[in-house]
N, CA, C and O atoms as a GROMACS GRO file, in nm:
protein
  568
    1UNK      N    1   2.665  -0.181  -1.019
    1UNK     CA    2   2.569  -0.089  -0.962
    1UNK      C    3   2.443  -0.167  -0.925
    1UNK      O    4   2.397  -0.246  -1.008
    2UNK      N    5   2.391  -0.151  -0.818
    2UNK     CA    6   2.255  -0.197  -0.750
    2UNK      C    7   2.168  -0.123  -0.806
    2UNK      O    8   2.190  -0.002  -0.817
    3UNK      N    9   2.050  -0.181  -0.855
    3UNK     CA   10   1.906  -0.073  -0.868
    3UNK      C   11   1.805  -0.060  -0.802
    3UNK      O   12   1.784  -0.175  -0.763
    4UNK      N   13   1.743  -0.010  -0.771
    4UNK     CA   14   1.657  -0.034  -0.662
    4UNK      C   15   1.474  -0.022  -0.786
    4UNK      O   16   1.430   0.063  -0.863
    5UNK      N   17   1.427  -0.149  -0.743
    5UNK     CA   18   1.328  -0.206  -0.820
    5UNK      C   19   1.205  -0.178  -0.779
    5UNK      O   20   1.159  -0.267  -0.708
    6UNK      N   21   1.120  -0.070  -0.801
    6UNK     CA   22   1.041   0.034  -0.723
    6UNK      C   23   0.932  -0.089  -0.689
    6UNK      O   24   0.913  -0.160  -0.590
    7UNK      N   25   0.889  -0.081  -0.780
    7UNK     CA   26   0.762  -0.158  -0.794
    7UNK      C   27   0.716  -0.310  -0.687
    7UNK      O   28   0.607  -0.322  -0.632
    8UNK      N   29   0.816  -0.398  -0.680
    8UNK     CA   30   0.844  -0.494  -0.546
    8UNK      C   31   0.874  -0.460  -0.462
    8UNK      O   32   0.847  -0.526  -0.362
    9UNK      N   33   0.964  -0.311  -0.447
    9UNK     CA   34   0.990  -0.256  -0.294
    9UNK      C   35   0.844  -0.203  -0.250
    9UNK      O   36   0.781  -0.207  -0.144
   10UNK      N   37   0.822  -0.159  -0.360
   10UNK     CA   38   0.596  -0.058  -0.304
   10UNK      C   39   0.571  -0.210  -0.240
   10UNK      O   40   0.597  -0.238  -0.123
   11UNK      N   41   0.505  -0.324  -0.360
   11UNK     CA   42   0.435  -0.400  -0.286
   11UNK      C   43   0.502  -0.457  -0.170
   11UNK      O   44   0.419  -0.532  -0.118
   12UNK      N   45   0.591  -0.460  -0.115
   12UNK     CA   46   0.634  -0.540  -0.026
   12UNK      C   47   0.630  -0.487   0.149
   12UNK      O   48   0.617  -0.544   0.257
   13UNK      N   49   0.653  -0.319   0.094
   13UNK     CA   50   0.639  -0.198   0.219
   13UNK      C   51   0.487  -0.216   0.202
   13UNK      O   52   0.447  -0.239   0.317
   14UNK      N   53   0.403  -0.218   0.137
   14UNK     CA   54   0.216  -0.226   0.179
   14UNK      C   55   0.189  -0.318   0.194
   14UNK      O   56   0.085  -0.325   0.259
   15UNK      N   57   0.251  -0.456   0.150
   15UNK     CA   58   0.251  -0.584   0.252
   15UNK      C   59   0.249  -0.550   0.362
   15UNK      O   60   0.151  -0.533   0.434
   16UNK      N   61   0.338  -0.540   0.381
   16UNK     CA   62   0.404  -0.548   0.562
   16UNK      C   63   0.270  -0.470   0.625
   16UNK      O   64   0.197  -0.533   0.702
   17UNK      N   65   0.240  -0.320   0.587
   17UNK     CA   66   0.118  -0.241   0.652
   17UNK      C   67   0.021  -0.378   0.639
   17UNK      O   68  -0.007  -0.444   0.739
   18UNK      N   69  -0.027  -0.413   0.503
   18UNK     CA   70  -0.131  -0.502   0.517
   18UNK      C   71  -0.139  -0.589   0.637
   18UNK      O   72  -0.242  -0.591   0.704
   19UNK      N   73  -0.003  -0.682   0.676
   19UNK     CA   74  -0.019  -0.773   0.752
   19UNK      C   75   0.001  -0.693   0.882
   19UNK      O   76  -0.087  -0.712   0.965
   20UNK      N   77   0.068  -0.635   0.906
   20UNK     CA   78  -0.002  -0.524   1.056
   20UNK      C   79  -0.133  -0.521   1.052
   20UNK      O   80  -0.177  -0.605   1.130
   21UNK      N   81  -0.219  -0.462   0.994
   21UNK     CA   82  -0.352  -0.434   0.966
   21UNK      C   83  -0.380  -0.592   1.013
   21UNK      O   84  -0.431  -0.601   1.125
   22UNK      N   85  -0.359  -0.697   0.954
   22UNK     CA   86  -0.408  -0.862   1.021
   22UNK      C   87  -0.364  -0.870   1.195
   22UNK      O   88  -0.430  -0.884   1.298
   23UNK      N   89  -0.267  -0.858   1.176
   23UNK     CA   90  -0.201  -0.887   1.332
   23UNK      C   91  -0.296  -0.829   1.423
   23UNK      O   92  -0.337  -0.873   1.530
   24UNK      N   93  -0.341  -0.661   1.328
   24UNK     CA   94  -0.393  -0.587   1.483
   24UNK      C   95  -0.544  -0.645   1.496
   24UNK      O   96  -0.611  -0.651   1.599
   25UNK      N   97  -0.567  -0.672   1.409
   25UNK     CA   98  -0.710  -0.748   1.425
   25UNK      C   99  -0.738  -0.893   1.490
   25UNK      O  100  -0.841  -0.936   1.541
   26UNK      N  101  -0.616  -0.952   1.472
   26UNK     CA  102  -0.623  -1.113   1.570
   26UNK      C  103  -0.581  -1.001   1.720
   26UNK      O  104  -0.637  -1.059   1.814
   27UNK      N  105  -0.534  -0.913   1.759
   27UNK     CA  106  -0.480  -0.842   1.888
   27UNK      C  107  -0.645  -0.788   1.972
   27UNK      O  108  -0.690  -0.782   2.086
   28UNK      N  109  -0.698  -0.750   1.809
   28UNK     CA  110  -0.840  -0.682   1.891
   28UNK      C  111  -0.902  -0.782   1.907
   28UNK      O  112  -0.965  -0.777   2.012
   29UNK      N  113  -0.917  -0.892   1.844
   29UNK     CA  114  -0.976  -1.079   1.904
   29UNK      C  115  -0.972  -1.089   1.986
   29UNK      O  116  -1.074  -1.095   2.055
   30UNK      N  117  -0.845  -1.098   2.039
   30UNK     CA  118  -0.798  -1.170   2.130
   30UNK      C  119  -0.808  -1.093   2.264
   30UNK      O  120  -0.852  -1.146   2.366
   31UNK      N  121  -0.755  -0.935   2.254
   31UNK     CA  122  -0.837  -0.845   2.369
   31UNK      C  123  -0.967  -0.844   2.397
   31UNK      O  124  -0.990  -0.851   2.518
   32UNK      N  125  -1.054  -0.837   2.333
   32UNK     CA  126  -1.187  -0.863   2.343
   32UNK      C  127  -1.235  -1.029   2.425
   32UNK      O  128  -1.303  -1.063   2.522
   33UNK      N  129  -1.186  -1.069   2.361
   33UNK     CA  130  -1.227  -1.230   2.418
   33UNK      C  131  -1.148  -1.237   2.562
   33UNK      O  132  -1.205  -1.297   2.653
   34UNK      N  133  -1.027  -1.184   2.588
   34UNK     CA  134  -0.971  -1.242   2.738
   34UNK      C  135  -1.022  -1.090   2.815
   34UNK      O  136  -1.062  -1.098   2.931
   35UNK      N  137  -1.020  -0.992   2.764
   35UNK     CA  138  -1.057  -0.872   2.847
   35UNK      C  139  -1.157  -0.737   2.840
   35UNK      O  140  -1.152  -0.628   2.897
   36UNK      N  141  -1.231  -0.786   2.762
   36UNK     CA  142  -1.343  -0.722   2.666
   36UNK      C  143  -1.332  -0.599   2.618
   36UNK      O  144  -1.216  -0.562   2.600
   37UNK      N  145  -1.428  -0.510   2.586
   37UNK     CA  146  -1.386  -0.418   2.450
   37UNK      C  147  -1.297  -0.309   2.486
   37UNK      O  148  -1.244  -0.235   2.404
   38UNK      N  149  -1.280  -0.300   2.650
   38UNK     CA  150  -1.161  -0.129   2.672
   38UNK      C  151  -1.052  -0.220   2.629
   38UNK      O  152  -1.009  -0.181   2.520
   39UNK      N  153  -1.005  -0.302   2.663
   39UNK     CA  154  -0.860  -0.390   2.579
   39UNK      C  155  -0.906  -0.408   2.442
   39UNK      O  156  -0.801  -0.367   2.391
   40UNK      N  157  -0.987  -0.439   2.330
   40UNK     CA  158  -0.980  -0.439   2.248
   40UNK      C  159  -0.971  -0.288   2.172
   40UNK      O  160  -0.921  -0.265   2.062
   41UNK      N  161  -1.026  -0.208   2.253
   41UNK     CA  162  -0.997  -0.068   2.175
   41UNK      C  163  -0.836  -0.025   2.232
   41UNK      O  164  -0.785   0.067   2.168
   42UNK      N  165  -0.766  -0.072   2.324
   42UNK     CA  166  -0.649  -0.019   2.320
   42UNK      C  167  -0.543  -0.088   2.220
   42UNK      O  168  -0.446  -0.022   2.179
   43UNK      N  169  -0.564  -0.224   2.181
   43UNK     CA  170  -0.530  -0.367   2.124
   43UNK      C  171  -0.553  -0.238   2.012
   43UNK      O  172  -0.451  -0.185   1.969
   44UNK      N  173  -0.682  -0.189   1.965
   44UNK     CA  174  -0.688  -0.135   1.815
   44UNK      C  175  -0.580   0.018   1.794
   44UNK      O  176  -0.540   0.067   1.688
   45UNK      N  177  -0.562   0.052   1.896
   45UNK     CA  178  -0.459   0.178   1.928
   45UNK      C  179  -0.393   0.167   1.882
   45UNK      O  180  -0.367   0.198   1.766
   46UNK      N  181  -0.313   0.092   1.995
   46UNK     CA  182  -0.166   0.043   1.951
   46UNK      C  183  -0.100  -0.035   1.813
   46UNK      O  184  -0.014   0.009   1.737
   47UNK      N  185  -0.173  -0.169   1.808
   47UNK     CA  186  -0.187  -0.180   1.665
   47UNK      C  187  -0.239  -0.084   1.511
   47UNK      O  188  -0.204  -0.075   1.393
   48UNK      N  189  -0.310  -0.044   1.574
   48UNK     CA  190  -0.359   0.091   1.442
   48UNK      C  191  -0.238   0.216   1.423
   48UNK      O  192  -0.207   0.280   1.323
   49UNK      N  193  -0.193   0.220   1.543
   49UNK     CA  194  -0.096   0.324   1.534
   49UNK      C  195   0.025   0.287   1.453
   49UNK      O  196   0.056   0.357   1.357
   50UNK      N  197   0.112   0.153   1.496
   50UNK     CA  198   0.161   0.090   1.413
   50UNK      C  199   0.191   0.086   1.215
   50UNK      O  200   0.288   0.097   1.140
   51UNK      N  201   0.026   0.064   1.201
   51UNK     CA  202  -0.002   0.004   1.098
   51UNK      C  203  -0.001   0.112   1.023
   51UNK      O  204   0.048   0.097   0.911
   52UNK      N  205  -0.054   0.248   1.060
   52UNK     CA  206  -0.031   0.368   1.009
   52UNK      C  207   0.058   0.434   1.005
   52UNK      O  208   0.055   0.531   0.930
   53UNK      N  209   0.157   0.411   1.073
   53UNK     CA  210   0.284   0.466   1.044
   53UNK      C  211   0.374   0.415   0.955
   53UNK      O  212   0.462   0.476   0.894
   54UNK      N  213   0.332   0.250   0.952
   54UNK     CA  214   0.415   0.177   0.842
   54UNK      C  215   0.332   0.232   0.701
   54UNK      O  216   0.379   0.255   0.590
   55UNK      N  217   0.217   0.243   0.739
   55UNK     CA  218   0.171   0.305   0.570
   55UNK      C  219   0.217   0.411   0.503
   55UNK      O  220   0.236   0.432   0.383
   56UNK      N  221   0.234   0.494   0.628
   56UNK     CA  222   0.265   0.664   0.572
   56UNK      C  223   0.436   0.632   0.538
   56UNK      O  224   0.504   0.709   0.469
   57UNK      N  225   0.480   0.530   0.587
   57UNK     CA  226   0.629   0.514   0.545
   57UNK      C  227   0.615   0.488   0.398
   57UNK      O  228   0.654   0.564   0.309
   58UNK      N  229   0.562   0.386   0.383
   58UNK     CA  230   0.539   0.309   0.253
   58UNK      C  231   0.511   0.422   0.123
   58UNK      O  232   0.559   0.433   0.010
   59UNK      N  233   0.427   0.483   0.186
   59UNK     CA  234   0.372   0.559   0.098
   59UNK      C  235   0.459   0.699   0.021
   59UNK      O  236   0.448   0.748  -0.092
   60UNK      N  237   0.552   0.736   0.148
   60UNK     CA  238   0.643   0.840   0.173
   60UNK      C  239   0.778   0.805   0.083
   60UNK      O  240   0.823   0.869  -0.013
   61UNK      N  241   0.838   0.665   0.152
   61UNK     CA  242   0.939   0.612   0.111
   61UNK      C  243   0.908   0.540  -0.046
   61UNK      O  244   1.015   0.534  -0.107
   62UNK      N  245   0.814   0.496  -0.113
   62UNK     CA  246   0.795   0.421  -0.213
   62UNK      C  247   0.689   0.505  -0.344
   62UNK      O  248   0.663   0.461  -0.456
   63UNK      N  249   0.653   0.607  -0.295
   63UNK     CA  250   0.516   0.731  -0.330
   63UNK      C  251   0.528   0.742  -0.482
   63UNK      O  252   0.572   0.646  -0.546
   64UNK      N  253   0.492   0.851  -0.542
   64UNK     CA  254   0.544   0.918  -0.667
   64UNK      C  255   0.652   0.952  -0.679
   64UNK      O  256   0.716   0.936  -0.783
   65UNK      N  257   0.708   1.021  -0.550
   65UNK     CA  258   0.855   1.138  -0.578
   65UNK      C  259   0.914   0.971  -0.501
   65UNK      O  260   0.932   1.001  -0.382
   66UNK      N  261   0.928   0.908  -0.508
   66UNK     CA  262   1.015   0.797  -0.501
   66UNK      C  263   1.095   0.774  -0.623
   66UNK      O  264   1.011   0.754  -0.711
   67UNK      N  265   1.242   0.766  -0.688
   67UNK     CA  266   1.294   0.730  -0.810
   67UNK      C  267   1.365   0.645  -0.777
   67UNK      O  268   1.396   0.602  -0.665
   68UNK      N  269   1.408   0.602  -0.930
   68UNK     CA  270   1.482   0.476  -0.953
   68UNK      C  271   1.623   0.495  -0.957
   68UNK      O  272   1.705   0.416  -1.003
   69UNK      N  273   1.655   0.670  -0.873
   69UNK     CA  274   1.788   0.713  -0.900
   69UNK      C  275   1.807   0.678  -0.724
   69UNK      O  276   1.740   0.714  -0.627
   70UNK      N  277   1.906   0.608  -0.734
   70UNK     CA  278   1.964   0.580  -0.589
   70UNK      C  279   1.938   0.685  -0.485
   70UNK      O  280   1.851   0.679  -0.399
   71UNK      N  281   2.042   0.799  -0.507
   71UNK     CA  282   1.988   0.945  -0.401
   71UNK      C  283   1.898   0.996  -0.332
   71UNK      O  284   1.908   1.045  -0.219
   72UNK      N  285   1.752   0.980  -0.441
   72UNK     CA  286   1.645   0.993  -0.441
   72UNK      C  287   1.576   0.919  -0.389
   72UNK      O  288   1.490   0.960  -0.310
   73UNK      N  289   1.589   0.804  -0.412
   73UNK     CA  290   1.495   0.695  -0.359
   73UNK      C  291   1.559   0.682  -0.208
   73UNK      O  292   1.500   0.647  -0.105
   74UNK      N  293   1.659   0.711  -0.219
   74UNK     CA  294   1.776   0.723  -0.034
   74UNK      C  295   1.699   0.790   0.068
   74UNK      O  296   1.662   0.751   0.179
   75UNK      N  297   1.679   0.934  -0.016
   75UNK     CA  298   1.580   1.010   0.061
   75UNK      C  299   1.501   1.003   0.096
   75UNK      O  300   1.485   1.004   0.218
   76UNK      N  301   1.376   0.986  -0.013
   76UNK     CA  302   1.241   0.963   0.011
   76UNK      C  303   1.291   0.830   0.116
   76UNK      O  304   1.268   0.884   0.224
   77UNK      N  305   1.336   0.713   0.145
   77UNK     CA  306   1.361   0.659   0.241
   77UNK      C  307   1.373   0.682   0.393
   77UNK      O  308   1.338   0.621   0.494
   78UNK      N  309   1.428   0.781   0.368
   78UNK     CA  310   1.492   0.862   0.476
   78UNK      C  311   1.381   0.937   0.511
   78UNK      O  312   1.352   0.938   0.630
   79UNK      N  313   1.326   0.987   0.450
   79UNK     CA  314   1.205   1.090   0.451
   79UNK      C  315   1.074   1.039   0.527
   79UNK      O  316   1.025   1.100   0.622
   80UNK      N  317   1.031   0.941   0.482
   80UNK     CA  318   0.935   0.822   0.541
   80UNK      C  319   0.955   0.727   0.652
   80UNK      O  320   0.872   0.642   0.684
   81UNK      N  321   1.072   0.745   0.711
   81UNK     CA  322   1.111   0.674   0.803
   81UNK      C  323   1.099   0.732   0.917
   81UNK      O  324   1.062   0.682   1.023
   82UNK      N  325   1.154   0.915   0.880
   82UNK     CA  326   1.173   0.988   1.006
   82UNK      C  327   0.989   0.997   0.993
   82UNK      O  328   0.939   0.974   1.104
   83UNK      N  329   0.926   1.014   0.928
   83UNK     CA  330   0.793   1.055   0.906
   83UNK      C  331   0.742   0.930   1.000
   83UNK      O  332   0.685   0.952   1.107
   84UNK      N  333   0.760   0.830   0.963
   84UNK     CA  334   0.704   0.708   1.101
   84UNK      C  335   0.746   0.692   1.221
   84UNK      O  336   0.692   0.628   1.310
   85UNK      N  337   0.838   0.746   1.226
   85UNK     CA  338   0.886   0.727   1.382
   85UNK      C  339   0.826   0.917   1.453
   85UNK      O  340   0.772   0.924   1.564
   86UNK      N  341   0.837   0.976   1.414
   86UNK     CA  342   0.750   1.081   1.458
   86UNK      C  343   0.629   1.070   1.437
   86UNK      O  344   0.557   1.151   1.495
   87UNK      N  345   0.576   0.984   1.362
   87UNK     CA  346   0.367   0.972   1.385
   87UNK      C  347   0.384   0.895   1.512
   87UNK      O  348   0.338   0.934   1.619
   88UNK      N  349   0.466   0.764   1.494
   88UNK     CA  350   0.452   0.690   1.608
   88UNK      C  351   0.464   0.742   1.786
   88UNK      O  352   0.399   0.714   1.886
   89UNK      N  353   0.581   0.828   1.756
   89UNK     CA  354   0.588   0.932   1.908
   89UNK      C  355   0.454   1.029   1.936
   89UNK      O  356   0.408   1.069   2.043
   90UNK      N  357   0.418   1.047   1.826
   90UNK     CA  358   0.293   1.148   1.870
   90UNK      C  359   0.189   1.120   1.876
   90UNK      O  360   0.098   1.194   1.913
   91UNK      N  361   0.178   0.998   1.839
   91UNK     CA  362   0.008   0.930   1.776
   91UNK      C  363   0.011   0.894   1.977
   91UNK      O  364  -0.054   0.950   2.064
   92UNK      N  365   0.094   0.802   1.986
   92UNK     CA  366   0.110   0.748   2.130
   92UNK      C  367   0.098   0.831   2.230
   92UNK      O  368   0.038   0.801   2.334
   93UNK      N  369   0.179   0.996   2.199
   93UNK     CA  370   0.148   1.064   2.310
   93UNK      C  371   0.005   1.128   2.309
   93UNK      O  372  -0.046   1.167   2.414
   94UNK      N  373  -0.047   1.135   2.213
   94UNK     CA  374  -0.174   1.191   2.186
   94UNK      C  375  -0.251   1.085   2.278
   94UNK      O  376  -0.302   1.114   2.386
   95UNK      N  377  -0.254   0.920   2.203
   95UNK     CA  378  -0.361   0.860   2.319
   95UNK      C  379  -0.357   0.838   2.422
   95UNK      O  380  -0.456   0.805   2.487
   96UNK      N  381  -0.212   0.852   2.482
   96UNK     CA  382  -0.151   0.847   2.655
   96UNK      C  383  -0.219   0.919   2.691
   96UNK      O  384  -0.302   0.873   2.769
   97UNK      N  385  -0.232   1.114   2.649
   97UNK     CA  386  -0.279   1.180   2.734
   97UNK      C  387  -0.412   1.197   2.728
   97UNK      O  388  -0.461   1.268   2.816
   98UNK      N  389  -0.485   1.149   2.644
   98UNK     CA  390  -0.588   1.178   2.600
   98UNK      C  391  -0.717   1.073   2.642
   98UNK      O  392  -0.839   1.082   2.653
   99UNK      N  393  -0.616   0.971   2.657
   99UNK     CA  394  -0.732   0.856   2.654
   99UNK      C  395  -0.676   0.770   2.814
   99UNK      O  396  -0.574   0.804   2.876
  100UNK      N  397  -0.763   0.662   2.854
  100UNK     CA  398  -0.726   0.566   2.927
  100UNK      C  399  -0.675   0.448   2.871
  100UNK      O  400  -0.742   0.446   2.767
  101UNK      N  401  -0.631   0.385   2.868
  101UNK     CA  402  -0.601   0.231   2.793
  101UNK      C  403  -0.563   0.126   2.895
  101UNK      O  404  -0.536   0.153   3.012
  102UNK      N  405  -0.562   0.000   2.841
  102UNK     CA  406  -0.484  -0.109   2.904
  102UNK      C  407  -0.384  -0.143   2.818
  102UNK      O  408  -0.377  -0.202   2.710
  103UNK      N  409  -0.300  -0.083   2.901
  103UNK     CA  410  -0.136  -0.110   2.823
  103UNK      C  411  -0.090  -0.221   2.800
  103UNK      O  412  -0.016  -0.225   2.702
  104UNK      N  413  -0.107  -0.329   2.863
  104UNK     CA  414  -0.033  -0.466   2.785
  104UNK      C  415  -0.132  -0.505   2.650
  104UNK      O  416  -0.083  -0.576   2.563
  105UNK      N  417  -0.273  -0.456   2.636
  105UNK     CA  418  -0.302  -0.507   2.512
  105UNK      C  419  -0.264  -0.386   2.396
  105UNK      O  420  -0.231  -0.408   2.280
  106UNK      N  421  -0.276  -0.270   2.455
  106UNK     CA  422  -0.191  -0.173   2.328
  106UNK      C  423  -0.052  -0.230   2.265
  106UNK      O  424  -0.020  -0.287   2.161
  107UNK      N  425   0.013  -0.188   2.377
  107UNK     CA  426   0.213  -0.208   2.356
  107UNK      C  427   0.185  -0.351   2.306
  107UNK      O  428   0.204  -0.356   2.185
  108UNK      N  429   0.136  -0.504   2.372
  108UNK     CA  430   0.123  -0.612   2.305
  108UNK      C  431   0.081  -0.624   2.164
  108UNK      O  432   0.143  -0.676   2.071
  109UNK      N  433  -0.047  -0.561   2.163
  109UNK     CA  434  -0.058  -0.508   1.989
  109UNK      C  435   0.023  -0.441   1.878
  109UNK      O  436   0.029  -0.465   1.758
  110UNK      N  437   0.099  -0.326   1.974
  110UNK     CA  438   0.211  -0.310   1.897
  110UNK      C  439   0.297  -0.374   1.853
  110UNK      O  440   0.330  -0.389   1.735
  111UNK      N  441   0.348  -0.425   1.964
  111UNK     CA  442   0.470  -0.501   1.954
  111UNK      C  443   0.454  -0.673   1.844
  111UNK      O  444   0.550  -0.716   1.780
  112UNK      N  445   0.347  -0.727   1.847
  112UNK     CA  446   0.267  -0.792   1.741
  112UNK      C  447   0.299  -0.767   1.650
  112UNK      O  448   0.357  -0.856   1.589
  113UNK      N  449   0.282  -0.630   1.581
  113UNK     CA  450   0.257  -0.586   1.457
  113UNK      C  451   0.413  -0.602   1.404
  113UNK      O  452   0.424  -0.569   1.286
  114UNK      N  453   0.528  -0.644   1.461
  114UNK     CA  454   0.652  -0.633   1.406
  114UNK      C  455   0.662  -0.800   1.350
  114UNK      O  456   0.768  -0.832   1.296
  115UNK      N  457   0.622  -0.839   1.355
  115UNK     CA  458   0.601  -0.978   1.320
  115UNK      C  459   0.610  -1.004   1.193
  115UNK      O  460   0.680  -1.086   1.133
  116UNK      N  461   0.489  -0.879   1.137
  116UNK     CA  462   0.449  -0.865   0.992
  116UNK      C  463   0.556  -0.830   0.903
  116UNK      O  464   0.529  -0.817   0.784
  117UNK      N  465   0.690  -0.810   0.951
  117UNK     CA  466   0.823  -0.736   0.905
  117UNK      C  467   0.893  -0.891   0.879
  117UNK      O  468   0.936  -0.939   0.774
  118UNK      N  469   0.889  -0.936   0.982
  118UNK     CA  470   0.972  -1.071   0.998
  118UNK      C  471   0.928  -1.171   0.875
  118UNK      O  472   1.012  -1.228   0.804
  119UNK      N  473   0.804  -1.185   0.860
  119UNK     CA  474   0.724  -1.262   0.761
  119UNK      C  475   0.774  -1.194   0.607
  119UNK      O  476   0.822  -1.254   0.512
  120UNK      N  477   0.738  -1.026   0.620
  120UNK     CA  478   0.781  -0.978   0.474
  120UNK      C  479   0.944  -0.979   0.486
  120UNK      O  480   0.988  -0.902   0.400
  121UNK      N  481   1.035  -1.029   0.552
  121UNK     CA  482   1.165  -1.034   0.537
  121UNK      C  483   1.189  -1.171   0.446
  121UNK      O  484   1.252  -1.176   0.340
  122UNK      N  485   1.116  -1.290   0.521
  122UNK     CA  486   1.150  -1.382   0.471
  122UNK      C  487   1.117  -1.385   0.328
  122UNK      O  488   1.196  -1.454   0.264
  123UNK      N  489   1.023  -1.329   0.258
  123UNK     CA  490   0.971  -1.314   0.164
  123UNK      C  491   1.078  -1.242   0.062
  123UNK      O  492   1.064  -1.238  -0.060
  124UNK      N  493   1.176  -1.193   0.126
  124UNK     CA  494   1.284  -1.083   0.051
  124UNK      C  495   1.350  -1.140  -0.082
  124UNK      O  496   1.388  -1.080  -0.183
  125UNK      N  497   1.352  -1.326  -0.035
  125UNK     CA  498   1.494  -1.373  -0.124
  125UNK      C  499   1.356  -1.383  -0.219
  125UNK      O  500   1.403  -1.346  -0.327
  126UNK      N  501   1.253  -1.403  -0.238
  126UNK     CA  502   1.088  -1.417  -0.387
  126UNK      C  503   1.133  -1.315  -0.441
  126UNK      O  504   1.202  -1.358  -0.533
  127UNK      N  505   1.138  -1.179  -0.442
  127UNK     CA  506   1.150  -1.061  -0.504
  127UNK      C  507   1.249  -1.095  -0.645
  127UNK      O  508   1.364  -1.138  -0.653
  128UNK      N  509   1.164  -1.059  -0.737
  128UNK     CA  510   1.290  -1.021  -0.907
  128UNK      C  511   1.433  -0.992  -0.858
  128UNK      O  512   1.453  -0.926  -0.756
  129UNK      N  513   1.516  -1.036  -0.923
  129UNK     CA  514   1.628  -0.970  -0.841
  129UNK      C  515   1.703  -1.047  -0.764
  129UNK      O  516   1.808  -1.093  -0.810
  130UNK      N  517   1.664  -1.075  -0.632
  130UNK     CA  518   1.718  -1.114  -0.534
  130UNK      C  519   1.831  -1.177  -0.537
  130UNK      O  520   1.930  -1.158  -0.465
  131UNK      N  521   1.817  -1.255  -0.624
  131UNK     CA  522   1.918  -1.394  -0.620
  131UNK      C  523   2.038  -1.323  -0.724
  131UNK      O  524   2.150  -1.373  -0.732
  132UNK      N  525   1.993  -1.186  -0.811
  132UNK     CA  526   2.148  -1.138  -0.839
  132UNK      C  527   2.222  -1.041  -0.747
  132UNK      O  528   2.338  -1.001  -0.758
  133UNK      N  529   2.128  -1.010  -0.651
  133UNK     CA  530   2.164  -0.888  -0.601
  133UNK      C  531   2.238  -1.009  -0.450
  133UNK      O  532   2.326  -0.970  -0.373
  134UNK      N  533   2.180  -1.134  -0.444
  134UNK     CA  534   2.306  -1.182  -0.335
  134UNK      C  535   2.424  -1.242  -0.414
  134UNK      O  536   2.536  -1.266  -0.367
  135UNK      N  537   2.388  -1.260  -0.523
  135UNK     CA  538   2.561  -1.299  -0.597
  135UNK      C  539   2.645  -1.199  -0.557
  135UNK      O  540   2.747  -1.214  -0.489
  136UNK      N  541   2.583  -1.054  -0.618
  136UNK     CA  542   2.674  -0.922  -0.608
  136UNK      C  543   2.752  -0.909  -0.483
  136UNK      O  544   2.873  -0.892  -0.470
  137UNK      N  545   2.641  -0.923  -0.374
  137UNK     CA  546   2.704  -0.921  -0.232
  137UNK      C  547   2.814  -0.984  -0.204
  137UNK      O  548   2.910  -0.923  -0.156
  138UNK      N  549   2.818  -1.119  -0.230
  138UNK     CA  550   2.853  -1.215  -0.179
  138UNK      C  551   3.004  -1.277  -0.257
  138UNK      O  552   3.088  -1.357  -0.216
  139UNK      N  553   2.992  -1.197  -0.388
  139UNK     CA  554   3.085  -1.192  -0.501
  139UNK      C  555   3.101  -1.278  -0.622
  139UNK      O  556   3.186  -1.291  -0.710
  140UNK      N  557   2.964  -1.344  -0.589
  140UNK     CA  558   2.976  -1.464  -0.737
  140UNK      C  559   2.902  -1.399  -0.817
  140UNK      O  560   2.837  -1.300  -0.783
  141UNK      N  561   2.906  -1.458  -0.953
  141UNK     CA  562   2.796  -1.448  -1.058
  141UNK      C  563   2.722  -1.504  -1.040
  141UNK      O  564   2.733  -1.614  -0.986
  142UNK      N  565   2.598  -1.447  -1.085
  142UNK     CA  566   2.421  -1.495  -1.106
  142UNK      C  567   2.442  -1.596  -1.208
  142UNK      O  568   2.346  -1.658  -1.254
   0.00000   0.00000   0.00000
């Protein structure tokens, strides 16, 4: 049986927000400096939008009502996931219609912010655990 190890899965899902939260801020730099502040406020959009949806995941998927019972923790997974991908559809349609932007530094900001996933991936095999949970996979003993 696999367990799922709450406590490194939390920090690792508010990692990832954390380092979104970095990304979108080198995005608002960098909009600002090549295209000044209407690209840096769309750079903060898009990236902010991001970063908040990975939080409310984190928070959703990893929270209080998160358990250490497989099912449960499945859910709340499940629960926080659909919960980010619907902030993300609406947050976006909200500033589409609402606002003006320059779209290559938003969507670029966005698209940035997945980076921060790639970095907390590599980070996966550090986690307690890891190295029994790829024996299990893989079929050897730890």
């Amino acid at each position: 049986m696999i367990a799922i190890n709450l406590p490194p899965a939390r920090r690792l899902a508010l990692g990832v927000a954390l380092g979104q939260a970095a990304v979108t801020l080198a995005g608002v730099l960098a909009s600002w400096l090549i295209a000044g502040s209407h690209a840096a406020l769309s750079a903060l959009l898009g990236g902010g939008i991001a970063t908040l949806a990975s939080l409310v995941m984190a928070l959703l998927a990893f929270g209080g009502r998160a358990s250490a019972d497989p099912l449960r923790a499945l859910r709340a997974f499940f629960i926080g996931e659909f919960a980010k991908v619907v902030m993300v559809i609406v947050l976006f349609a909200v500033v589409l219609k609402t606002m003006t932007v320059v779209p290559l530094a938003m969507l670029g900001t966005y698209i940035a912010t997945f980076f921060a996933f790639f970095v907390a991936l590599g980070s996966v095999e550090h986690l307690p655990g890891s190295a029994a949970r790829e024996a299990a996979m893989s079929g050897r003993d730890s």
